[in-house]
C-alpha positions in Angstrom: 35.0 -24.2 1.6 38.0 -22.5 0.4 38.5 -22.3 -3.9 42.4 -23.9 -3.9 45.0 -24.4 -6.7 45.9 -22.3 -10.3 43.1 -21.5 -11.9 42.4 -19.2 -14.9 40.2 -15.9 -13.5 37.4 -17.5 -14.9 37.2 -20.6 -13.7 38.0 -19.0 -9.9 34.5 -16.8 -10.8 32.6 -20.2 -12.3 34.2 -22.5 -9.4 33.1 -19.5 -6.7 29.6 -19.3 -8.1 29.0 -22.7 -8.5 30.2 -23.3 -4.4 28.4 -20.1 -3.3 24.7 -21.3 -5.1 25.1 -24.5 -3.5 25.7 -23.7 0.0 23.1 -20.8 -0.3 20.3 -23.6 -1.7 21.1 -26.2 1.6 20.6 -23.6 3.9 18.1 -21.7 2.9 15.8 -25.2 2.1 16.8 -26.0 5.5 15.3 -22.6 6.4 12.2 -23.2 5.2 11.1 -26.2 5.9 12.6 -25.7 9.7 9.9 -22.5 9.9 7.5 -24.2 8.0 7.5 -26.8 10.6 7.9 -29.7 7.8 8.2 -33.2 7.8 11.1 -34.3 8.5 12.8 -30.8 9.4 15.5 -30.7 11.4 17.2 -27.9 13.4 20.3 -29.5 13.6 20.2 -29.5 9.9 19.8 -25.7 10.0 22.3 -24.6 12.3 24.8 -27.2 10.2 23.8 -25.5 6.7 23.8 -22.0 8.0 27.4 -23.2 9.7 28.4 -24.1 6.2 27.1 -21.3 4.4 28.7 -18.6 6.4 31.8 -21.0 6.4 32.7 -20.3 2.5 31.3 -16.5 2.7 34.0 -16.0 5.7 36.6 -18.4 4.5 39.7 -16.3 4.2 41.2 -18.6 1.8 38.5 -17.4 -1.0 39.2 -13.5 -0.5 42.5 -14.1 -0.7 42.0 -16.0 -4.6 39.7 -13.1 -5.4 42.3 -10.0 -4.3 45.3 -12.3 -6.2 43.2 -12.0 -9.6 42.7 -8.7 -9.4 46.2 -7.6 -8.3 48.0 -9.9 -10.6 45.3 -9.4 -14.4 47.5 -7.2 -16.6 45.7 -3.8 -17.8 43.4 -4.3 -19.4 43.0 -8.9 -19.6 39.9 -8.7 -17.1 36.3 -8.4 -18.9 34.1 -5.8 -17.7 31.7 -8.7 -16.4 34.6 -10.2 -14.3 36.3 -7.5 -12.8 32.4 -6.5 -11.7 32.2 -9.6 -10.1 35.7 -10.0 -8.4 34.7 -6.5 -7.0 31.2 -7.8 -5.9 32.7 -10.9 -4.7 35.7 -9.4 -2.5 32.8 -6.8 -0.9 30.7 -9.9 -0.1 34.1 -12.1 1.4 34.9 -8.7 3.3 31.8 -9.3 5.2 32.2 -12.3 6.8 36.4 -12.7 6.9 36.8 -14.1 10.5 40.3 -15.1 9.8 40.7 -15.8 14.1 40.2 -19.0 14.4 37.6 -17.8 18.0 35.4 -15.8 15.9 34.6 -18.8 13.6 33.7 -20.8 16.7 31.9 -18.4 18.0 29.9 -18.1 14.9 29.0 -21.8 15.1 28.0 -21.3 18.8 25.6 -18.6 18.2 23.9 -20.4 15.0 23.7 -23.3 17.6 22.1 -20.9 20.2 19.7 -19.3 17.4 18.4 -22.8 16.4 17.7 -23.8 19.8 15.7 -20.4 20.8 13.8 -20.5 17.3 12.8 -24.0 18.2 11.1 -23.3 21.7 9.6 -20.0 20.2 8.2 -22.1 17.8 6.9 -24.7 20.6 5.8 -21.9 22.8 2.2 -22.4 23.9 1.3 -19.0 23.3 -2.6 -17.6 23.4 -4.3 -15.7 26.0 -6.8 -16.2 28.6 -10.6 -15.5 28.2 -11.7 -13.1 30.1 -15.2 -14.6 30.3 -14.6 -18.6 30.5 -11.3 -18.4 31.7 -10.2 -20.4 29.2 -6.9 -20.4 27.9 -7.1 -20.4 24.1 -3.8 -20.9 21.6 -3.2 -17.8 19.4 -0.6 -17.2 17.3 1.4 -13.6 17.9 -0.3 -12.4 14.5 -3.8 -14.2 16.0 -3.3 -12.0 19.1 -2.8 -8.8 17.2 -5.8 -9.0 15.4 -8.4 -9.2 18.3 -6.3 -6.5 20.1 -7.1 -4.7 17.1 -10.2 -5.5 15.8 -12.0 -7.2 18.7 -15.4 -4.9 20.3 -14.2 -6.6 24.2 -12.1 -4.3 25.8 -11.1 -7.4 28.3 -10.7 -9.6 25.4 -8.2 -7.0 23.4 -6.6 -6.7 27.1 -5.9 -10.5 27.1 -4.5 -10.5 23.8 -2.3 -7.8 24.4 -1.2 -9.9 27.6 -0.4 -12.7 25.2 1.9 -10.7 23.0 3.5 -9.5 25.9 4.5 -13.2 27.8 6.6 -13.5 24.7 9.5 -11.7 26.0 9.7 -13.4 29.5 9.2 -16.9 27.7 12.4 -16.3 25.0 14.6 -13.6 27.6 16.8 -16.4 29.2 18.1 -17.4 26.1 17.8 -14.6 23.9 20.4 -12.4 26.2 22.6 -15.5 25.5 22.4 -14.9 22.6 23.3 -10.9 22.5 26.1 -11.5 24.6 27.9 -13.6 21.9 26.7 -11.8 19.4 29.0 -8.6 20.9 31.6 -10.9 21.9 31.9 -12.1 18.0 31.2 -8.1 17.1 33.9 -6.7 19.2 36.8 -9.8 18.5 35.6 -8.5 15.1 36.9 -4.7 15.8 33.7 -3.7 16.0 32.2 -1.5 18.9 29.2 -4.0 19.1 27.2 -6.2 17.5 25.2 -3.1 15.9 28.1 -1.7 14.7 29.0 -4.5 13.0 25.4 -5.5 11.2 24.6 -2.1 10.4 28.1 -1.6 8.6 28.1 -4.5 6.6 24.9 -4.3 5.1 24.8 -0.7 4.3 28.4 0.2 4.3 28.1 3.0 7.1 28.4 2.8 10.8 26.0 2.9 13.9 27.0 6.4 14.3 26.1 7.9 11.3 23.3 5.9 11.2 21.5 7.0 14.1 22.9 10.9 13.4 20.0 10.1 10.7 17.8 8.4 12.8 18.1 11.0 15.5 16.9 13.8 12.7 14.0 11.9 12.0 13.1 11.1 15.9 13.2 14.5 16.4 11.3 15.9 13.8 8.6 13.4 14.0 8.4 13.7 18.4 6.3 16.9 18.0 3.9 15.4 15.2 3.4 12.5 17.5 2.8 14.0 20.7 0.0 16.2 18.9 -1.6 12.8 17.4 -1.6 11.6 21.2 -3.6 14.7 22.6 -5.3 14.3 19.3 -6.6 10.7 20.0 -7.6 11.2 23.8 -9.7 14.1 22.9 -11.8 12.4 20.1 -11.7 8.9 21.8 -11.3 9.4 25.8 -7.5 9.1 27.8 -8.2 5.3 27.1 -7.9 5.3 24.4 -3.8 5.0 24.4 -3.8 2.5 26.3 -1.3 0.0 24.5 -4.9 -3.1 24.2 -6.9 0.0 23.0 -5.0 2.5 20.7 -5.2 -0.1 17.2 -9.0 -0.6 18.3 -9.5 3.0 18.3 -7.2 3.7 15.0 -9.3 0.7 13.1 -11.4 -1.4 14.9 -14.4 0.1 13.7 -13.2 1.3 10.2 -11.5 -2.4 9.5 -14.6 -4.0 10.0 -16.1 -1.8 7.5 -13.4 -2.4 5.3 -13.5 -6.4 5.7 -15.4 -7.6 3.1 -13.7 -5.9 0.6 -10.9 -8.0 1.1 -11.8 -11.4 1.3 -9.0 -13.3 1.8 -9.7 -16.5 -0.8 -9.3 -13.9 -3.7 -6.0 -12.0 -2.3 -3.6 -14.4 -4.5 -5.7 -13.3 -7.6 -5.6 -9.3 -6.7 -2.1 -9.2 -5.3 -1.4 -11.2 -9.2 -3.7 -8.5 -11.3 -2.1 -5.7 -9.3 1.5 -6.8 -10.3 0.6 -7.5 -14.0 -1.2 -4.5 -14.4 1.9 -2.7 -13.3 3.7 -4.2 -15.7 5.7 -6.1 -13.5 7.3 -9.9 -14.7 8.9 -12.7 -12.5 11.5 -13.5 -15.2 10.2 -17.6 -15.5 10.7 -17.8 -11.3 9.1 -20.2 -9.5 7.2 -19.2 -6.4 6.0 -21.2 -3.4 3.0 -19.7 -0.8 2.4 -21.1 2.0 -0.1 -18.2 3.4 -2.0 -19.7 6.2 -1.7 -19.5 10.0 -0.9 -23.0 12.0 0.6 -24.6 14.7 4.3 -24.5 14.8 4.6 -21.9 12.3 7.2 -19.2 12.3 5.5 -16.3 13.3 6.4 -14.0 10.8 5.6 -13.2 7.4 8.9 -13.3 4.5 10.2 -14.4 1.2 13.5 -15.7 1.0 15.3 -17.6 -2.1 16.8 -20.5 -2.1 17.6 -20.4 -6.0 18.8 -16.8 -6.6 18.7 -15.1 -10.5 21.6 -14.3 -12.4 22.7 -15.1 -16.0 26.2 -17.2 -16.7 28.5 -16.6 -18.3 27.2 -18.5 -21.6 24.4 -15.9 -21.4 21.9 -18.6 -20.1 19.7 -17.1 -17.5 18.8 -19.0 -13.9 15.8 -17.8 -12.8 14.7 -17.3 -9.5 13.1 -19.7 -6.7 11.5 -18.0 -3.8 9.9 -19.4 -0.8 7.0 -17.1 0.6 5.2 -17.1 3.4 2.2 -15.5 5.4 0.1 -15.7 8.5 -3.3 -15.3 7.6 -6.5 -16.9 9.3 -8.9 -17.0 6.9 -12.5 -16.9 9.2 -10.8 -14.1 11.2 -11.8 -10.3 10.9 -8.7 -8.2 9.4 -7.0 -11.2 7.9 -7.7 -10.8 4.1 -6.2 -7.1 4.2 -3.1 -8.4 6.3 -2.8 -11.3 3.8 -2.9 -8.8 0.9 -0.7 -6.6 2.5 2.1 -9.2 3.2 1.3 -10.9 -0.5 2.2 -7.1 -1.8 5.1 -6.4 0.2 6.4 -9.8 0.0 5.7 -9.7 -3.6 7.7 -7.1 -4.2 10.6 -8.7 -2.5 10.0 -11.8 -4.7 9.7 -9.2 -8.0 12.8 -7.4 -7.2 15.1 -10.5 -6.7 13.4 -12.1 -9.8 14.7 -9.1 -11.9 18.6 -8.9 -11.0 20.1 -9.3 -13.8 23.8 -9.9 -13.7 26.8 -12.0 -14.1 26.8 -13.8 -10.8 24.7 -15.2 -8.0 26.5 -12.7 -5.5 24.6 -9.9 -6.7 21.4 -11.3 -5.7 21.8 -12.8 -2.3 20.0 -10.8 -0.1 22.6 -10.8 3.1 25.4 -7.8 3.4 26.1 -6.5 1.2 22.9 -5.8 -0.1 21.6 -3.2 1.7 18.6 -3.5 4.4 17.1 -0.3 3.4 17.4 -1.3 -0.8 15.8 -4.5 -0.4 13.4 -3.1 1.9 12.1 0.4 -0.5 11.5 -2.6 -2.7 8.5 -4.4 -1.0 7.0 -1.5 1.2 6.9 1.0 -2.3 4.6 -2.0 -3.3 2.7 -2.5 -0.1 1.8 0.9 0.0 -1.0 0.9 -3.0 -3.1 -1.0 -0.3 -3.7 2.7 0.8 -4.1 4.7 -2.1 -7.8 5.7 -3.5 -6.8 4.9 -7.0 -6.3 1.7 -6.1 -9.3 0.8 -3.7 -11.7 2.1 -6.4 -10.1 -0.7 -8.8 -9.5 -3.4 -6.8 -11.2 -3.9 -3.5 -14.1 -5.8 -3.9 -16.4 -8.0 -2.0 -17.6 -11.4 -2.3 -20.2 -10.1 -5.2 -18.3 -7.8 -6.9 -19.2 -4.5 -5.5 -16.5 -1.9 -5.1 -15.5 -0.6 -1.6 -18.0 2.5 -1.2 -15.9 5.8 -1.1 -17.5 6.3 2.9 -15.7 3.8 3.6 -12.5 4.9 2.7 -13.1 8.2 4.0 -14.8 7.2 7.5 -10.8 5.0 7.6 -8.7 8.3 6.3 -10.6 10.0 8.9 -9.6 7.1 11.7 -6.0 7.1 10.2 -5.0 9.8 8.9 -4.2 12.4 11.3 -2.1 9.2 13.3 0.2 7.8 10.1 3.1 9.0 12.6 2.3 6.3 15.1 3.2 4.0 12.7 7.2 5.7 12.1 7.6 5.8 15.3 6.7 2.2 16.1 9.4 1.3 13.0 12.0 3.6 14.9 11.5 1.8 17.9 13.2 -1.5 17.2 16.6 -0.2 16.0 16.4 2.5 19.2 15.9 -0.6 21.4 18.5 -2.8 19.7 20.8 0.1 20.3 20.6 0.4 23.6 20.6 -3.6 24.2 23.7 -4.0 22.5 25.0 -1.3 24.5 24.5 -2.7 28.1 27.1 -3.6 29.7 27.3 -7.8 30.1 26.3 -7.6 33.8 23.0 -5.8 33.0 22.1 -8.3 30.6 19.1 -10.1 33.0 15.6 -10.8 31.8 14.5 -8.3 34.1 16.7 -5.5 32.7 15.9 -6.6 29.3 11.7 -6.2 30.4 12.4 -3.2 31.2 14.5 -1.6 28.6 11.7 -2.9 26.1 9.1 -0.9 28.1 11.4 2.5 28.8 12.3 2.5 24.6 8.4 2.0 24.0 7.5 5.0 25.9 10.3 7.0 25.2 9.9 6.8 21.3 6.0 5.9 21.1 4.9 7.9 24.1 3.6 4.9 25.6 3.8 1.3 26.0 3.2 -0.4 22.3 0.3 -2.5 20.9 3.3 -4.8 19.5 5.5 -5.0 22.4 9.2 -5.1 21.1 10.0 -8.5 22.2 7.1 -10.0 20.4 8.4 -8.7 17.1 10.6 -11.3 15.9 13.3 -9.7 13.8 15.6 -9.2 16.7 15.8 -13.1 17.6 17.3 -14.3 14.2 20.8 -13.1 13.0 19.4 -12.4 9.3 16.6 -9.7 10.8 18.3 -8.7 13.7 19.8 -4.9 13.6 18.0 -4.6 10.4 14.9 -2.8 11.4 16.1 0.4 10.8 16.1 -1.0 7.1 13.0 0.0 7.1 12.8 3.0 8.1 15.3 4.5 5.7 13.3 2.5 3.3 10.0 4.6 3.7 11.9 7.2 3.3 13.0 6.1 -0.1 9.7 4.9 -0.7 7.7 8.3 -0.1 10.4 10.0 -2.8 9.9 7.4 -5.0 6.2 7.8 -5.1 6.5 11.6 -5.1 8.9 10.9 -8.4 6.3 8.7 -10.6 3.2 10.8 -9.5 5.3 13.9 -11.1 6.5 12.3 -13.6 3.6 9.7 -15.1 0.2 11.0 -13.2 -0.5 8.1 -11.3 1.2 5.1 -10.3 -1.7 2.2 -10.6 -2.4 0.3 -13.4 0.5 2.1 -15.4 3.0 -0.2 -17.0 5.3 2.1 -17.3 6.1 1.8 -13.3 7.0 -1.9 -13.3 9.6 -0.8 -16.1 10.8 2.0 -14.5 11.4 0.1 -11.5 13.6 -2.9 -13.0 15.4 -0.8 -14.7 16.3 1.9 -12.1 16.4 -0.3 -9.2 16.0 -3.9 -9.7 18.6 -5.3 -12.5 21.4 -4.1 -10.6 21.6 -5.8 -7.8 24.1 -5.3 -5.0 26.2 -3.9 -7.4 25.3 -0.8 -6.8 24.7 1.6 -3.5 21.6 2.2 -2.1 21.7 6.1 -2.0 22.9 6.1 -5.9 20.2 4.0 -6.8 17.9 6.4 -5.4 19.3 9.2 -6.8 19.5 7.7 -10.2 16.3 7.1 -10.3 14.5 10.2 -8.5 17.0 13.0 -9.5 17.6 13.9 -5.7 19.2 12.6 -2.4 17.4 10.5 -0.5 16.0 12.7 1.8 12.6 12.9 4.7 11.0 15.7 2.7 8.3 13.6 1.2 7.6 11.5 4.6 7.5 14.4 7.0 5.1 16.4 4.5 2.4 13.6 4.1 2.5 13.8 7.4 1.7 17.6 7.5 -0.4 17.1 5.6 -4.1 18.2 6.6 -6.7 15.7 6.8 -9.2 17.9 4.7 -6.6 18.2 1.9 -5.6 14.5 2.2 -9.7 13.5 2.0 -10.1 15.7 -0.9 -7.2 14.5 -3.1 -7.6 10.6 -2.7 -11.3 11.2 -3.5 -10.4 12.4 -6.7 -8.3 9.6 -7.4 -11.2 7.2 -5.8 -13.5 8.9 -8.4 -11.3 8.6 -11.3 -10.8 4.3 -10.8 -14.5 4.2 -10.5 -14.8 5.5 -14.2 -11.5 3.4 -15.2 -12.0 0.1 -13.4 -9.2 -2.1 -13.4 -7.0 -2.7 -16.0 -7.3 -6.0 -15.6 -10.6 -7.9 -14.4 -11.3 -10.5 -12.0 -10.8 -13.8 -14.7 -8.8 -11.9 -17.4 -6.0 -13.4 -18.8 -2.1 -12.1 -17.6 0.8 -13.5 -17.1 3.3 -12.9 -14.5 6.0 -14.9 -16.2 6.3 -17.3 -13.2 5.7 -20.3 -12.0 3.4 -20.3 -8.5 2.5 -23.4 -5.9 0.1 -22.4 -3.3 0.7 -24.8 -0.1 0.0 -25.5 3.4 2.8 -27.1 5.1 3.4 -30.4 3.1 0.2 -30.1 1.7 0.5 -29.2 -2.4 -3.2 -27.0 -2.6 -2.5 -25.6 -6.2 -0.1 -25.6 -8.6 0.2 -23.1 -11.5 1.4 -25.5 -14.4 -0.6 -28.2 -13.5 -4.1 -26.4 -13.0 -3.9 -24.3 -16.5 -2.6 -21.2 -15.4 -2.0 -18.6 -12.4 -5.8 -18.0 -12.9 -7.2 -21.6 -12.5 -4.8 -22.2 -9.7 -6.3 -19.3 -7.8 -9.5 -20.6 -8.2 -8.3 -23.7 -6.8 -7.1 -22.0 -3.6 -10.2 -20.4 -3.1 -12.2 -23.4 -3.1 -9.7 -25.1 -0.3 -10.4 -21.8 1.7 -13.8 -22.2 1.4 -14.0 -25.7 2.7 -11.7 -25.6 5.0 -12.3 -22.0 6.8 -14.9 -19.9 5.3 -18.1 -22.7 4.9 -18.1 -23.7 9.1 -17.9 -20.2 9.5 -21.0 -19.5 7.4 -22.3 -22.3 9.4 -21.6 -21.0 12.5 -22.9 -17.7 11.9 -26.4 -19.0 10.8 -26.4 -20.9 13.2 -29.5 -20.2 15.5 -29.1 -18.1 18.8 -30.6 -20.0 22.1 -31.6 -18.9 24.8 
């Protein structure tokens, strides 16, 4: 949709805004009710939104009216605010000009292609088969990662692991169709692939000198790694790396110890608490969770916006409407700490987008130009406090309000500590294997080739085949997340800089306002408007660097016991700064929901509070009582 005719500069930035917000709320409704598996959802709908949306970011006609204003305002006629977002504007149209008429139906052919595969993953009868009854049972991919992680049958784990892996045979056929007009588009484009091409316009910075950084950190980090290999086989037995037994061994014992302090019906409350206490607001956004596992679900957990934040020009303020989703099954061993994980990092997502602050919607939308790695050092800064002593000694708490014991926590240090580098080089592993995917030459693109490449970059970069096997993680199947992983990556980078920065500079980091304040103003209110390594730099006082990363991971276990004990020690005597059924306020607007199914709702229940409460009771009844039932159930003979 191209903005035609003479228009004043600002009604070409109102008329742009106004087309942009619509065509980003039809898709990304379409988005989420397609991986919701609603009612009435329709793929075709999808692929004919996202068709649209990209239409009017890669219409040349609208960088050409943006470039004109510029070029033709005298010195001096153009606002600050409007020649900030012409700028911000022409960077976004810059990233999707396909001004040859083949690239924009190529575009349409590979949205077409994406629908289609999403569709049969989604429809996939996926599960494994158990080993005792020979029974095959449905799982989900995050189902099947759990019992290869926390379940005491080596067979059973096996099985699972099996599962994950029939993933890639089941969605190879038409994935490679996919990659192969990905690079045709990529290369049309002037691109030397379709890696090229993603990585440069959401970070402003080519494959090459991506991976020169990549490379560092790979080979840094290979030495560390191969030590936490010999490490594990000596304590646990060669087995013990096998890709069904390796999480087992990291956490199967330690995350069973660890499961009742966090049951899953009260994660919405903590994850809430947490945020507040941080001194973190949603600027009046309005937030839908849909956090259970089912049938038909997208297999991943996100948080996407169909309403983005940004204030117009008459100073009124639109605030945010985000969409957020996890995977959890309730009954299931492991799945209140994954559910309070993803509620943090996706949380953070939510908080950071809620908090832009600026003159147009274009500085909000999280597609290039915003940068992976920005967007990214948002949610996994957050995520992290699941880890820290300080926090555990606040707020993980079982059923009767006991705090996690500190044996606990150290017995899990202990299991984990010594292998936190398994974890970077799992993250490295996804861009390393997109890489070398997008590099093949067309006639090597087969299923079989692609099986095997999977493998070789699994135990090339993690010594061994992986307990996630690449093509069961799901980023690289969708054009938003693919070539994006290595987003993440850069953003624990940022992340362990960032922590290094507050715990110099306040102390501590939970249950100090002061962070939540720090962050919008140093990395949140800005936007898009403003480059990921500057932002970074502004805010720490150095380049982003690995310093911080590769030290923790130097770190010795003994010092790393000794220090979060003292900060285990010192919540105990604090507690939380706010308590289970205290009154806070988020400054937003939350409905809690499975599928079509409205469970709670915020500002009709009284409050974040009472709506929590209300979620736990549907837990309850529908997860955790036939559970209870089932466990006291009798044993027979």
């Amino acid at each position: 949709m191209a903005i035609a005719g003479e228009v004043s500069t600002q009604e070409l930035i109102d008329k742009l805004n106004a087309a942009y917000e619509k065509a980003h709320v039809q898709y990304e409704e379409n988005f989420w009710a397609t991986k919701m598996d609603l009612k009435g959802n329709s793929p075709e709908a999808l692929a004919a939104s996202k068709t649209a949306y990209e239409a009017f970011l890669g219409d040349p006609a609208n960088l050409t009216a943006v470039r004109r204003a510029l070029a033709e305002a005298a010195p001096g006629s153009l606002s600050a605010d409007q020649e900030r977002v012409l700028r911000i504007m022409e960077r976004t149209f810059k990233c999707y000009i396909t001004e040859d008429p083949k690239a924009a139906a190529l575009k349409e052919k590979i949205n077409n292609l994406e629908a289609a595969l999403a569709q049969s993953r989604n429809q996939m009868s996926l599960g494994y088969t158990d080993p005792v009854s020979s029974e095959f049972k449905k799982a989900s991919s995050v189902q099947l990662r759990n019992l290869v992680r926390v379940s005491e049958d080596e067979a059973t784990r096996k099985a699972a692991f099996e599962g994950l892996r029939s993933i890639g045979p089941f969605v190879g056929a038409q994935f490679l169709e996919i990659v192969k007009e990905r690079n045709k588009l990529a290369r049309l484009l002037g691109y030397e692939d379709f890696y090229d091409y993603k990585v440069t316009s959401a970070e402003g910075f080519g494959k090459s000198r991506l991976f020169a950084i990549l490379d560092d950190l790979e080979a840094k980090t290979a030495p560390i790694m191969t030590a936490a290999r010999e490490r594990l086989a000596r304590e646990k037995g060669a087995a013990a790396l096998e890709p069904h037994n390796i999480s087992y061994a990291l956490a199967g014992d330690t995350e069973k110890a660890q499961d009742p302090y966090f049951p899953f019906e009260q994660a919405v409350d903590v994850w809430a608490r947490t945020f507040a206490a941080l001194g973190i607001k949603y600027m009046g956004s309005t937030m839908t969770l849909d956090l259970c596992d089912r049938a038909g679900k997208y297999s991943n957990g996100f948080c996407h916006w169909p309403q983005v934040a940004w204030r117009r020009p008459d100073g009124t303020f639109v605030p945010a409407k985000a969409n957020f989703t996890s995977l959890a099954t309730p009954s299931q061993v492991g799945s209140g700490r994954t559910a309070l994980a993803t509620l943090l990092h996706e949380g953070g997502h939510a908080a950071h987008f809620a908090n832009i602050d600026q003159p147009s919607p274009f500085f909000s939308q999280e597609r290039a130009p915003t940068s992976v790695a920005y967007a990214e050092t948002q949610s996994m800064f957050l995520d992290a406090l699941i880890h820290d002593g300080a926090w555990l000694g606040r707020y993980a708490l079982n059923r009767n309000g006991e705090v996690i014991p500190w044996p606990v926590i150290e017995e899990g240090l202990k299991a984990t500590q010594p292998y936190e580098v398994f974890a970077l080089r799992g993250m490295l592993a996804v861009p390393y294997f997109e890489k070398a995917l997008y590099e093949l030459p067309e006639s090597e693109l087969t299923v079989e080739r692609l099986l095997s490449l999977a493998d070789e970059v699994e135990r090339k970069v993690q010594g061994g085949l992986s307990p996630r096997p690449l093509l069961s993680v799901p980023h690289p199947l969708s054009d938003e997340s693919s070539c994006y992983y290595h987003g993440y990556v850069l953003a624990e980078m940022a992340v362990r800089q960032t922590r290094a920065y507050f715990k110099s500079k306040y102390g501590k980091i939970v249950d100090n306002p002061a962070i939540g304040k720090d962050l919008v103003e140093g990395y949140w209110r800005p936007g898009n408007g403003a480059a990921f390594l500057d932002l970074v730099l502004g805010l720490t006082g150095k380049p982003l660097a690995a310093d911080d990363w590769v030290r923790d991971l130097e770190k010795p276990l003994e010092q790393a016991v000794k220090e979060e004990h003292a900060d285990y020690e010192a919540a105990l005597a604090a507690g939380p700064a706010l308590k289970a059924g205290d009154a806070f306020d988020l400054n937003m607007h939350v409905r809690l929901v499975h599928g079509d199914e409205l469970l709670a709702d915020s500002e009709v229940d009284g409050g974040l509070a009472a709506a929590c409460e209300k979620f736990k009771s549907w837990v309850d009844s529908k997860y955790l009582a036939e559970k209870q039932q089932e466990d006291a159930a009798p044993m027979t003979a």
